[in-house]
C-alpha positions in Angstrom: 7.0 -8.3 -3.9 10.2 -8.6 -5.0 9.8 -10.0 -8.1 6.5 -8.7 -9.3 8.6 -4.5 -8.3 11.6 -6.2 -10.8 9.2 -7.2 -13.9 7.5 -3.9 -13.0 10.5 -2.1 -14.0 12.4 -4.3 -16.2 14.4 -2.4 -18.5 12.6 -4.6 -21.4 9.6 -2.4 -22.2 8.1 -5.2 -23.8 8.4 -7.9 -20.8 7.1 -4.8 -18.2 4.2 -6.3 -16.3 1.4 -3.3 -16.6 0.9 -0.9 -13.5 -2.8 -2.4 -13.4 -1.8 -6.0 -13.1 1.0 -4.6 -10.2 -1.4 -3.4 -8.5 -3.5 -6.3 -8.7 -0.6 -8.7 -7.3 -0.3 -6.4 -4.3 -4.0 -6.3 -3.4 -4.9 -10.1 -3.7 -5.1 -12.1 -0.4 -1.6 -12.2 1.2 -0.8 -9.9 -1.1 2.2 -7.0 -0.3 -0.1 -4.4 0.2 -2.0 -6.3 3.5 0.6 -4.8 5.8 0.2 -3.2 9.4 1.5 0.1 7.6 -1.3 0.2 4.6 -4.2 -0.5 6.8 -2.9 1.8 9.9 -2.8 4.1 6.8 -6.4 3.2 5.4 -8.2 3.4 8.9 -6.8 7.3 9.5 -8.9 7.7 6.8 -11.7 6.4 8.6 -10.9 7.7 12.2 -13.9 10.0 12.9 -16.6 7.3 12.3 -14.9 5.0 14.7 -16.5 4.5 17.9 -14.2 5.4 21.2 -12.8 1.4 21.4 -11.7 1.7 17.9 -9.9 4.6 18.2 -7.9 4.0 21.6 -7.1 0.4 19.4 -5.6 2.8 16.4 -3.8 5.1 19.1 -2.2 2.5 20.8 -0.7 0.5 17.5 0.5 3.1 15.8 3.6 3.7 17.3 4.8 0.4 16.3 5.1 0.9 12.9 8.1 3.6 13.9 10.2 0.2 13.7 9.8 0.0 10.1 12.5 -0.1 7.7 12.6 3.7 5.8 13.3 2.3 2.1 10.2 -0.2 2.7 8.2 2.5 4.3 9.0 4.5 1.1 8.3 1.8 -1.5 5.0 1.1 0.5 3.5 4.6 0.7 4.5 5.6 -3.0 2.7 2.1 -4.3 -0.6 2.9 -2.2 -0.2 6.6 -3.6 -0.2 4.5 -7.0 -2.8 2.8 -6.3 -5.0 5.4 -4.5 -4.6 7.5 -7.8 -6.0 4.6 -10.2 -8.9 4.0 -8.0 -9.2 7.7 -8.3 -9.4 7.9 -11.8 -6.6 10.4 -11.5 -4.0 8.7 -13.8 -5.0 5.3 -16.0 -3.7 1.4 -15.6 
């Protein structure tokens, strides 16, 4: 993720890899986004059509993504915002 956040920002507007294709990196299988946080994050979402098992399952991980690192849990949240938005339509690739 590294890598793909640096060309993402590269000072270089011209060698900038696009917020699309980003997002794109992040998403594909074993991508950065697959991470315990993101999907606890997409199943709250989803919470009320869980049946009972499911939702004792969700209860009881949760609390062990308190461990994460803040400045990951920050980069994490604001790039699923990111991506949230595009698949919105609210702002553009």
């Amino acid at each position: 993720m590294h890598s793909s956040y640096r060309r993402l920002v590269n000072s270089n507007p011209k060698a900038r890899v696009s917020i699309g294709n980003f997002l794109e990196q992040g998403r594909r299988n074993g991508g950065f986004f697959e991470t315990p946080l993101i999907k606890l994050t997409e199943s709250i979402d989803n919470l009320g059509m869980k049946t009972e098992d499911e939702r004792e399952q969700f209860l009881k991980y949760a609390p062990t993504l308190l461990t994460i690192n803040p400045l990951r849990l920050t980069f994490l949240t604001a790039t699923w915002t990111i991506s949230q938005m595009i698949s919105q339509k609210i702002i553009s690739r």
